[in-house]
N, C-alpha and C positions, 0 to 999 in steps of 0.2 A: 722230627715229630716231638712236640710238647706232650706230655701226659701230666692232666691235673692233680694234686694228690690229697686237697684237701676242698671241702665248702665251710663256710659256717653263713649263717643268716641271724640278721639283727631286725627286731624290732623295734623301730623308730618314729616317734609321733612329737610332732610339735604341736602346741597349746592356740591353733590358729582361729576356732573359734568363738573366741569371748570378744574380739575386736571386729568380730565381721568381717574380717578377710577371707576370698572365697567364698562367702554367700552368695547362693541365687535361688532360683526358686526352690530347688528338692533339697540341696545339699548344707546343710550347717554342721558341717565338721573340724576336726583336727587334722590337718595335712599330714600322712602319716607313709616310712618308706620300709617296705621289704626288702631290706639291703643285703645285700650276697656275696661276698668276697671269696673269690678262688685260690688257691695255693698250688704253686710248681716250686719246683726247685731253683729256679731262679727269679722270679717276677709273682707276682699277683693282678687279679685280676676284679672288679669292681663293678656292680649291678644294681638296680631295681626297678620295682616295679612300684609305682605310688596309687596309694589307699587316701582314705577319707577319716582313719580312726580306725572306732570298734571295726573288729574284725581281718586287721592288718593281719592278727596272728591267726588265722583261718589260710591266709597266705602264707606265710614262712611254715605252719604245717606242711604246704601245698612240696614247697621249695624241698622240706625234708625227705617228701614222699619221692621225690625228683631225684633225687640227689646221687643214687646207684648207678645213674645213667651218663655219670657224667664224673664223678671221682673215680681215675681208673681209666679213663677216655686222652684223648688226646686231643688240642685244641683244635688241629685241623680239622678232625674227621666230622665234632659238632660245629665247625662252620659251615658243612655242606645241609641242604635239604634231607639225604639218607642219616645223617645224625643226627641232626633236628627232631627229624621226627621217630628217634628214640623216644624222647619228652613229648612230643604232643601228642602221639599216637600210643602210647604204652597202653597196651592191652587192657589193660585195667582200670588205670587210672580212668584214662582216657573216658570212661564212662560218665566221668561226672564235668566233662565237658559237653558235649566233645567239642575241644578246640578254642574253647571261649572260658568267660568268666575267671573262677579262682586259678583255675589248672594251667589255662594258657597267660594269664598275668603272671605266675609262680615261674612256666617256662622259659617268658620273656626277661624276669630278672635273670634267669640262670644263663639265658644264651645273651643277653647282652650283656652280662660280666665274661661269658669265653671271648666275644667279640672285641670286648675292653682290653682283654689279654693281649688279643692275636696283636690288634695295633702298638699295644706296647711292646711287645716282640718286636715288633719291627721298627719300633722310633716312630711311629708316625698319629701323626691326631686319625680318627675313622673317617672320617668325610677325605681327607687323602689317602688313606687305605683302600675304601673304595673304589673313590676315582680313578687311582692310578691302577686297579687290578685288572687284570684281565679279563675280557668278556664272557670267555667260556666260563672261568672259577665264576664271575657273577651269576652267570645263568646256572650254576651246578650250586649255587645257595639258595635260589628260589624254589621253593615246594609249588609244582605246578599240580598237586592232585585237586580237582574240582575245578580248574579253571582254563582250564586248555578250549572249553568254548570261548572267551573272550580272550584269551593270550594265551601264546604256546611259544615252547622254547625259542623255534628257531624266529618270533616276531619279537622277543624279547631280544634274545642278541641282535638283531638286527637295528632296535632303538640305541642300545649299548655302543656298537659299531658307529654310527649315525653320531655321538655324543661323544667320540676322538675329533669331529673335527670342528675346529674353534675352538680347541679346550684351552689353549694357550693363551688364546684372549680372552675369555670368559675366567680364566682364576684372576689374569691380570685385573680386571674388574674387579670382581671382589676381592680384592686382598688391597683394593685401593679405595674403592667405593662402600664394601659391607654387604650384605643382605638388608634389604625391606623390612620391618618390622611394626605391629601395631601393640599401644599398651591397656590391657584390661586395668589395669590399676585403678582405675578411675569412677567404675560404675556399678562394681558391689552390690548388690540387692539389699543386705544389710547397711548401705550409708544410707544419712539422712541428704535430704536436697542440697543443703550449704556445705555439705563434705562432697560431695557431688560437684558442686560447684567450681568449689577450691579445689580439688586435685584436678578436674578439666582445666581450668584456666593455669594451674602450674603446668601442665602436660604439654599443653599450648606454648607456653613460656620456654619450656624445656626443649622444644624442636619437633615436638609430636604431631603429626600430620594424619595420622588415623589412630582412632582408638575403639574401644568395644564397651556396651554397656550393657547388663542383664536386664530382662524384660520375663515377666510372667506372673505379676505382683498383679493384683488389680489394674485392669488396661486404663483406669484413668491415669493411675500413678505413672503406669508405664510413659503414657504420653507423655505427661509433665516430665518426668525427669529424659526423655529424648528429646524434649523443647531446649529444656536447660541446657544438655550436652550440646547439639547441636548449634543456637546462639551462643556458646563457648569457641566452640572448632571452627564457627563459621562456613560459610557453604563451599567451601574448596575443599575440605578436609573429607579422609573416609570414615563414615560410622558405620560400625557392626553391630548386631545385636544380636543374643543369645536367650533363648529360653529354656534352655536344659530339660528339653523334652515334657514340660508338665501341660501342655497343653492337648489337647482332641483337635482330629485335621480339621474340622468345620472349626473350632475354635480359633487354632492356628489363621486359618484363610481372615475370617472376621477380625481377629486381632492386627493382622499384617494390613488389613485395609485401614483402619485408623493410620498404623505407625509408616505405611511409605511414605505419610505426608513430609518426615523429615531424612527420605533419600538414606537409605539403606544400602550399603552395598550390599551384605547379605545377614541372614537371619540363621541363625545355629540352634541347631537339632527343635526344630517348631514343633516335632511329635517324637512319639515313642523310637526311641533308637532304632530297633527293628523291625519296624513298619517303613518298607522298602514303598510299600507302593503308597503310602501317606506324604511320605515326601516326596515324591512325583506326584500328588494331587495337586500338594500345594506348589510346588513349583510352576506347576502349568496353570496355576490361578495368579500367582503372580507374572509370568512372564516376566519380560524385561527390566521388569520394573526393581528386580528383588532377585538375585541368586538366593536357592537355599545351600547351608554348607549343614554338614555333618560327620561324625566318623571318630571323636574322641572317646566315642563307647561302644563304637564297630568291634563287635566279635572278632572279624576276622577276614582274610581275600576275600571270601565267599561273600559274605555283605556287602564288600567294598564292589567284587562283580558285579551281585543287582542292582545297588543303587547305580552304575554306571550305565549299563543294561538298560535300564528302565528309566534313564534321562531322569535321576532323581534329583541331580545336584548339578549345582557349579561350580563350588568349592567343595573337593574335597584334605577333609581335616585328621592325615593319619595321626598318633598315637603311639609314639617311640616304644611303649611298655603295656599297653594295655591288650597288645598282640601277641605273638610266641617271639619275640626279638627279630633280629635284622633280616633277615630272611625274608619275611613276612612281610616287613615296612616296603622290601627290594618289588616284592609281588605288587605290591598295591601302587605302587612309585609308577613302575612299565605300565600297569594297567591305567591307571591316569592319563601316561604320556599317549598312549595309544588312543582312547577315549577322546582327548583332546581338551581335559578337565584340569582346572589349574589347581596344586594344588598349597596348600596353605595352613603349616601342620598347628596342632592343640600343643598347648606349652602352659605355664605355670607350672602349679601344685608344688611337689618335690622332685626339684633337679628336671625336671620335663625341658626346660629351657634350656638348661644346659645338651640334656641330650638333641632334641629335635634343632639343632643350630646345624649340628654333624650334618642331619638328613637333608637338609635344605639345602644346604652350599652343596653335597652330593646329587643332589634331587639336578642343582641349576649346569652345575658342571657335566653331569655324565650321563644326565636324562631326558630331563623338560627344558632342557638349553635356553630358558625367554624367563626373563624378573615382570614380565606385565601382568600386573594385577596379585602376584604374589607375595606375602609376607608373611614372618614367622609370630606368633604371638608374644609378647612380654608382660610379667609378672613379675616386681620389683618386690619380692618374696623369698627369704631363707636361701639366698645364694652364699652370705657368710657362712655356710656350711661346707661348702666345700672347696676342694684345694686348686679346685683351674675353673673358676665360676665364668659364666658368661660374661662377654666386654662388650656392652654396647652404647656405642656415641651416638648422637643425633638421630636418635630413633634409627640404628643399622647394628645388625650384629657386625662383629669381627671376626677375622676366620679364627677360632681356636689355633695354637699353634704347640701344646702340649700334646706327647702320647698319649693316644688312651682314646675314652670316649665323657671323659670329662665328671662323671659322676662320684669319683670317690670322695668320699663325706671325711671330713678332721675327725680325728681319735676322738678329739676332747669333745665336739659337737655328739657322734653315735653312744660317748658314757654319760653324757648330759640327759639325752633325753632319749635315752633306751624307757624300753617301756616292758615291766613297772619299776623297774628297781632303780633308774635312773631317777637326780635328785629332784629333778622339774616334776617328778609324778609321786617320788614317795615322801617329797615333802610335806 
């Protein structure tokens, strides 16, 4: 048994929007990360959860309120669901959840920094810590409270079981071939048409085969600039489009009638995050023509349940940190493969790419076994920040091949642009 002995938590904000990187329709912020570093006696351990800016430190409050539950603990015992939900169920806290928002972002940096540990414990990158573990320990990580109507232990290990065989050719694959990947870089709400332009047609040039563009600007705009993407990519290619939830479902539905004209694979979060049955309208208004995906702002299984439940989606888009950590990702991953929902996680912001690469290559090896129709996001974003950053050639992740889970930030990058005494802020 490891036992932790120390946390500390940094706040970390880069200066991301004055250039318009990351706008879309609600959000114009500074990509900002609740980083958490754990201490044993031999190793450390590396976490967070990413913010938008103001308010990052509303999370590392969260983190500190956390923190008894886990300095003193021992890494095993928080990688099971009964340690877990020390932190997301704490009697108390717990109230200003529950289970979502600040509390379960805060628990999520905290349990994917023990998680970060364990794999460096053992030598191994997490997407082979996973794969390689055994069934039982995976299903004694999953907190099955509230979901045992759509998944229950013994159909979980059962997918788990299922997911030993071909595993040997399925890593041969990817460790030769890569992961799928699509790059948002290109269609920023804050560019102008001719930056729009140029970074599709580099993207193009570059080997990119699917890209993602934000919509929820005025629908004429909208159209134009998915004319322009679209004559870039050409009609082989996949187009995504996102509207970061600012639209109303009758809104949503009318606006997607304009935009299928230029073949959508699918359309992200077209209403309110938690309006489960909004996106089941609109799904079923579009049929075939249009998956809706969602899930980068999913509270939590429980969401991730109805929306499956209630045939909301066809991409679903977990969320490495926006959950209570690994655990939680594990729940929503089996509930997917069980549903029969592909799934295709959120990435950018801070370090998101780095982590959800882990999930995917786990997701394909020991879960959802089939790359059809699935890819991981990419955002060509603040990856010089850290010390095992994502590798991706020709639009494909690379397996990580570093301990860990990829997220530890450089010394000099966390004293650069701490937040405020760092020199990027109090200059």
């Amino acid at each position: 048994m490891t036992e932790i002995t120390g946390l500390t938590v940094h706040d970390v904000r880069f200066p991301t929007a004055a250039a318009g990187d990351g706008s879309d329709a609600i959000n114009r912020g500074d990509y900002s990360a609740t980083y958490v570093v754990l201490e044993t006696a031999s190793e450390r351990g590396f976490g967070l959860t990413f913010t938008n800016g103001r308010g990052n430190e509303i999370t590392c409050a969260a983190v500190e309120a956390l923190e008894h539950h886990v300095v003193g603990h021992t890494v095993e015992e928080l990688c099971t669901a009964e340690g877990a939900r020390t932190l997301t169920a704490d009697v108390q806290v717990r109230w200003l959840g529950p289970e979502k928002g600040v509390v379960a972002m805060a628990a999520g940096a905290i349990l994917n920094a023990v998680w970060d540990l364990r794999a460096r414990l053992e030598q191994k990158p997490l997407w082979r810590l996973l794969a390689e573990m055994p069934t039982a320990d995976l299903v004694a990580a999953v907190d099955f409270h509230h979901i045992t109507d759509a998944l229950t232990p013994a159909e979980a290990a059962a997918i788990l079981d299922a997911g030993l065989d071909g595993y040997d050719d399925r890593l041969a694959h990817v460790t030769e071939h890569g992961f799928p990947a699509y790059t948002t870089s290109v269609g920023w709400l804050g560019y102008d048409d001719e930056k729009v332009r140029a970074l599709t047609r580099a993207a193009v040039k570059d080997g990119w085969n699917a890209v993602k563009m934000k919509v929820g600007g005025p629908i004429d705009d909208d159209v134009r600039r998915a004319g322009i993407i679209r004559a870039e990519i050409g009609p082989g290619a996949l187009l995504m489009m996102d509207a970061n939830q600012v639209w109303d479902v009758d809104e949503a539905i009318a606006n997607m009638e304009r935009l299928v004209a230029f073949d959508p694979y699918w359309i992200e979060e077209p209403t309110h995050a938690d309006d489960v049955l909004g996106h089941a309208a609109v799904q079923r208004a579009l049929g075939a023509r249009c998956k809706v995906a969602t899930g980068e702002v999913a509270a939590n299984r429980v969401i991730f349940k109805q929306l499956l439940q209630a045939g909301a989606i066809g991409i679903m888009q977990v969320d490495a940190c926006r959950v209570a950590g690994v655990g939680e990702v594990l729940a929503e991953l089996l509930m997917a493969a069980k549903f029969g929902v592909t799934v295709c996680p959120h990435a950018g912001g801070v370090g998101l790419c780095e982590y959800v690469q882990h999930l995917s290559f786990f997701d394909y090896l020991r879960v959802g076994r089939s790359l059809e129709g699935r890819m991981v996001e990419y955002v060509d974003h603040l990856h010089e920040h850290f010390t095992d950053p994502v590798r991706v050639v020709g639009g494909r992740y690379r397996l990580p091949e570093r301990p860990g889970y990829s997220v530890e930030m450089r010394p000099e990058s966390v004293a650069e642009f701490a937040f405020p005494e760092g020199p990027v802020w109090s200059a």
